[in-house]
Structures are given as structure tokens and as C-alpha cells.
C-alpha positions as CSV (number, residue, x, y, z in Angstrom):
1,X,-67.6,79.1,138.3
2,X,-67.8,75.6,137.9
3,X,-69.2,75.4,142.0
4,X,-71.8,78.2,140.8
5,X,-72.4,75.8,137.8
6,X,-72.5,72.3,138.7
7,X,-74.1,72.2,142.8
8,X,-77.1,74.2,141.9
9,X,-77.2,71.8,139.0
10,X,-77.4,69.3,141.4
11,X,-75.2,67.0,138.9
12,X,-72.1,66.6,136.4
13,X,-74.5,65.9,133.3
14,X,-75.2,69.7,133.0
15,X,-73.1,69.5,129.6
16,X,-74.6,72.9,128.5
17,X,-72.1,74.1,131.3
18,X,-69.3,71.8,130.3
19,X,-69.3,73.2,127.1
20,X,-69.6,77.0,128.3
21,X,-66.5,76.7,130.6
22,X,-64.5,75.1,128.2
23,X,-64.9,78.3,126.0
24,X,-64.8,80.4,128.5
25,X,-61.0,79.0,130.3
26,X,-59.9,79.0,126.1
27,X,-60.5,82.1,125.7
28,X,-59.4,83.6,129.1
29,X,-56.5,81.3,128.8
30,X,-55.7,82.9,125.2
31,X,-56.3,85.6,126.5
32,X,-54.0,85.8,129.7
33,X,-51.1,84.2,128.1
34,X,-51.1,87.1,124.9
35,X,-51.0,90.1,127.7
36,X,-48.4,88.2,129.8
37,X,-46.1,88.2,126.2
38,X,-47.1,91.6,125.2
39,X,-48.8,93.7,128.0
40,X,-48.4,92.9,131.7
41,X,-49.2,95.8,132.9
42,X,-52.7,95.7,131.1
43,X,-53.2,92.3,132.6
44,X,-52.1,93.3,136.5
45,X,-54.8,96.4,135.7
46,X,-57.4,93.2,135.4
47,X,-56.4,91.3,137.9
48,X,-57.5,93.7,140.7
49,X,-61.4,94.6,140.3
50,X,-64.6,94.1,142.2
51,X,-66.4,96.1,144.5
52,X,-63.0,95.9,146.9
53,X,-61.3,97.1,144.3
54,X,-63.0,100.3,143.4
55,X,-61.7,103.7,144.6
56,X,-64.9,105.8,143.8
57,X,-67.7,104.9,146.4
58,X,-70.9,105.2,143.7
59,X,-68.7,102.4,141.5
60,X,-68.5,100.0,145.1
61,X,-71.8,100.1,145.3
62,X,-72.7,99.5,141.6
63,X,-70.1,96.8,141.4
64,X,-71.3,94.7,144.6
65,X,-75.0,94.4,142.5
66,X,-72.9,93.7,139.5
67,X,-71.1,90.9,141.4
68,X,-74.3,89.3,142.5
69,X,-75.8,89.6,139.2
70,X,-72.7,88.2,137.4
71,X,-73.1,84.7,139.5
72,X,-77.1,84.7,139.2
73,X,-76.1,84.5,135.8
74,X,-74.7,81.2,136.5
75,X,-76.8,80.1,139.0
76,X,-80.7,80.6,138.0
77,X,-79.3,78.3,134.3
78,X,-78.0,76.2,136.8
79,X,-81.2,75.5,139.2
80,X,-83.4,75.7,135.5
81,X,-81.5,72.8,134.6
82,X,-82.0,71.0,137.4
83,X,-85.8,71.9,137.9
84,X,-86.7,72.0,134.2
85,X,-87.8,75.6,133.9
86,X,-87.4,76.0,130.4
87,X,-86.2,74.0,127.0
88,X,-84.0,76.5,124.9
89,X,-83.8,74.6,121.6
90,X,-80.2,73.3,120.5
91,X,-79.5,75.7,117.8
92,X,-80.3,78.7,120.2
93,X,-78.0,77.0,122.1
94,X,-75.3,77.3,119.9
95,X,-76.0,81.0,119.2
96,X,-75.6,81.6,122.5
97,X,-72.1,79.9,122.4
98,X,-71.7,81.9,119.0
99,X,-72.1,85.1,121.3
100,X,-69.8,84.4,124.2
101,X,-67.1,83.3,121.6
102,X,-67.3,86.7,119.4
103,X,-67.9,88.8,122.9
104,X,-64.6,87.8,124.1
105,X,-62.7,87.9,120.7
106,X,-63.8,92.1,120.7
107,X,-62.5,92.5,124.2
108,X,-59.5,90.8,122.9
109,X,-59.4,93.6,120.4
110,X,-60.2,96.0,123.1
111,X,-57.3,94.7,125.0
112,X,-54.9,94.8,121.9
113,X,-55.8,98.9,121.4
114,X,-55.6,100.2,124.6
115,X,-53.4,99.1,127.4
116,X,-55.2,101.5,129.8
117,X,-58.7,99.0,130.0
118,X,-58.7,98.8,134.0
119,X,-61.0,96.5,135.6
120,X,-61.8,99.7,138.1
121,X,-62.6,103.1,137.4
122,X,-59.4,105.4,137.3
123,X,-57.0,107.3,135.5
124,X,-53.4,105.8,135.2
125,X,-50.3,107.8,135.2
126,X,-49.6,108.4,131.9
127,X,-53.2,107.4,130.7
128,X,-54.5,109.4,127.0
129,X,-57.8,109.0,125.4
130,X,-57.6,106.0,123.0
131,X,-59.4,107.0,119.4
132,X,-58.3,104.1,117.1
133,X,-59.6,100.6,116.5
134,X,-63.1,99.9,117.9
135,X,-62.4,103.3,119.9
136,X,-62.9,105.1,116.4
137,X,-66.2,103.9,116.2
138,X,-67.9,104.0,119.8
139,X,-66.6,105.1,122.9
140,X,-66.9,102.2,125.3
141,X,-66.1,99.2,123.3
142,X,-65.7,97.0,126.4
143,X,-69.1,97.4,127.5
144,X,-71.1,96.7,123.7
145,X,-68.8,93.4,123.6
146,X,-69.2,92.2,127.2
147,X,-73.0,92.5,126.2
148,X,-72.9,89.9,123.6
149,X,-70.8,87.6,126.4
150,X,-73.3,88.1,128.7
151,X,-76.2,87.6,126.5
152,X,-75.2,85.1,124.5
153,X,-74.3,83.2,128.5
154,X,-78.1,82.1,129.7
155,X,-79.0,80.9,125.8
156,X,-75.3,78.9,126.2
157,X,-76.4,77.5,129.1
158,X,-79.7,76.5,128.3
159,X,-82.3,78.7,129.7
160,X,-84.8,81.1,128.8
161,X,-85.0,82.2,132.8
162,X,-81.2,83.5,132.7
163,X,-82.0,86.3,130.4
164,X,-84.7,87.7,133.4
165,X,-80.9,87.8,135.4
166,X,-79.3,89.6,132.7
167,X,-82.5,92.2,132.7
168,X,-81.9,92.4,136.4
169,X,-78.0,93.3,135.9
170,X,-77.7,95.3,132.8
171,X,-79.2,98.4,134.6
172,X,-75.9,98.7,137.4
173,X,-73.9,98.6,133.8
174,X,-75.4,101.5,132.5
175,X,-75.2,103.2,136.1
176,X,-71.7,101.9,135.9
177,X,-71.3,103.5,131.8
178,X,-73.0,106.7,132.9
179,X,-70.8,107.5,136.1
180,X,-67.4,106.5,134.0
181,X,-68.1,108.7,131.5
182,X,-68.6,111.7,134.4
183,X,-65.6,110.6,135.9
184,X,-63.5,110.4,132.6
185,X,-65.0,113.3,131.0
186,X,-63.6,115.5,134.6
187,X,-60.4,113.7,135.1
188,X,-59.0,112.4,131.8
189,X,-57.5,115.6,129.3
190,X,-59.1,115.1,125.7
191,X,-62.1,113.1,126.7
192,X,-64.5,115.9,126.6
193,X,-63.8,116.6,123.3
194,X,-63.8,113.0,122.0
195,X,-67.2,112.6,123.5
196,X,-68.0,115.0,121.3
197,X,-67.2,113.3,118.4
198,X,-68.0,109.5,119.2
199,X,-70.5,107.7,120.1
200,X,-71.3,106.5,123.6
201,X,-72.4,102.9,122.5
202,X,-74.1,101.1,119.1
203,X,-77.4,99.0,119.8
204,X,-78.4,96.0,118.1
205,X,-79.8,97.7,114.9
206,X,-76.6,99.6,114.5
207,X,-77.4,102.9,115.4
208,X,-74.9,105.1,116.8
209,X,-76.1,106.1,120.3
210,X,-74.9,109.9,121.9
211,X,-74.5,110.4,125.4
């Protein structure tokens, strides 16, 4: 991350990205040491993802454009810094910080309810459909707080020209949402009937969103 960061950069004075990884290693630090105490088999589920990773061949394909558009992320802030793209003001700045902060805390909580959050798409041995904590309210959790991460990343990191990445990437996330909810809804008992009944996702104004 910090190569991704700092070379496009083209020098150490990108503090926007000091800052940013300094969060980020906190809260994956946090993070990793709680599941190590409490659920190590959640955090061996994490460790093995990517396109590599993936057993279903739509998901390979959706998570190699996902991989790409997770370092672009990084990268077009980067070169913006360096070429002076854009000015994003310091308070936005901050908000942006503000976002990656709170999007990490709710996959903490994500983490915390159910111990079956894989980094792939699959059904564990054992695996039940989780329907407390955020779970209760909207059916993929993961996915509304990794949005507010990934938003909030370009405004942390200083540029306007980051979000036109995120634009690029967020529609292989639906894809991704849309083909784990077929696969779930065929392979996991109860989820058909908790579809039902919750929400597929909430968008920014708070409105419950059925799929």
C-alpha cells in the first residue's frame, strides 16, 4: 500500500497518505489482534481472498476488476498529488478520514456478529443465516460499511479524481452483491426466507433497499 502510495507520489511529503495508512494499520491492527483473542477461525476465513481465492468462476472474474480498482484507488490520489489534479479542501479531508474510520469500526461489528464473514464466496460447514446486530437491519452489512471506507479513501487522500476510480469499481461490487445473494439464496438453508424479510442494502438517505 505504502509502494502504491508513495512512488506514484513521486515523494515522502504525500502526508494526506501518511495520515491514511496510519488509520488504516490501527485499525487493521485492532482489528487482527481482537479475532486472534476471540475468533481465529473468522480471521484465517480473511486471510485467504482475491480472485485466486474464489471457488465460483463469475466471482474470479469480478474480483480480478475489483483488485485493480482497489489499488487505482490508491494510485490515481497518488499521481493527483504529484501532478496537481485537484485541491480537496482540508476539512473534506478530514471527512474523508471520518469515513474510513467509522467504515472500519461497522465491519468490526460485522466481524463481532458473525464469525462466518469470508473474504470468498462460500458456505462453511456449519454456516446458519446470521439475523442479529446490523444483520437485523440489512442483509449485507459488510458491503454498506466497506462503502463508507472506500468513499471516504480518495477525499482522505486528497483528490477529487479518486472518486471517478471508485465510480469505475463500485459496479464489480454490486455484480459481486447480486451473484452472492443467488449463490446464498440456493446454497445456504434459511436465507430465502430472510431475504424476505430484510433488506438487501440502506442508501445514503436511509431508505431500506429490497432485492
Amino acid at each position: 500500500m505504502a509502494s502504491l502510495l508513495f512512488v506514484p507520489a513521486g515523494s515522502l511529503s504525500f502526508w494526506h497518505a501518511w495520515v491514511y495508512l496510519v488509520i488504516f494499520f490501527t485499525a487493521a491492527a485492532l482489528t487482527t489482534n481482537y479475532l486472534m483473542k476471540h475468533d481465529p477461525a473468522l480471521l484465517s476465513r480473511r486471510l485467504k481472498g482475491g480472485p485466486l481465492a474464489e471457488n465460483e468462476p463469475t466471482q474470479k472474474i469480478i474480483m480480478f476488476f475489483t483488485s485493480i480498482g482497489f489499488m487505482a484507488l490508491l494510485v490515481v490520489p497518488a499521481f493527483d498529488f504529484r501532478l496537481g489534479w485537484s485541491v480537496v479542501p482540508l476539512w473534506l479531508v478530514v471527512v474523508g478520514d471520518f469515513l474510513v474510520v467509522v467504515g472500519f469500526y461497522f465491519i468490526f461489528l460485522v466481524y463481532k456478529e458473525n464469525t462466518f464473514t469470508s473474504a470468498t464466496i462460500e458456505v462453511a460447514e456449519g454456516q446458519k443465516v446470521i439475523t442479529t446486530g446490523p444483520y437485523a437491519k440489512v442483509r449485507h452489512p459488510m458491503y454498506a460499511s466497506a462503502v463508507l471506507y472506500l468513499f471516504g479513501t480518495p477525499l482522505a487522500l486528497g483528490s477529487y479524481w479518486g472518486i471517478l476510480t471508485l465510480a469505475a469499481t463500485l459496479p464489480f461490487l454490486i455484480w459481486r452483491l447480486f451473484d452472492e445473494e443467488r449463490f446464498l439464496a440456493k446454497n445456504l438453508p434459511g436465507y430465502v426466507d430472510y431475504r424476505r424479510r430484510v433488506a438487501l442494502a440502506v442508501d445514503p438517505w436511509g431508505l431500506l433497499i429490497n432485492g
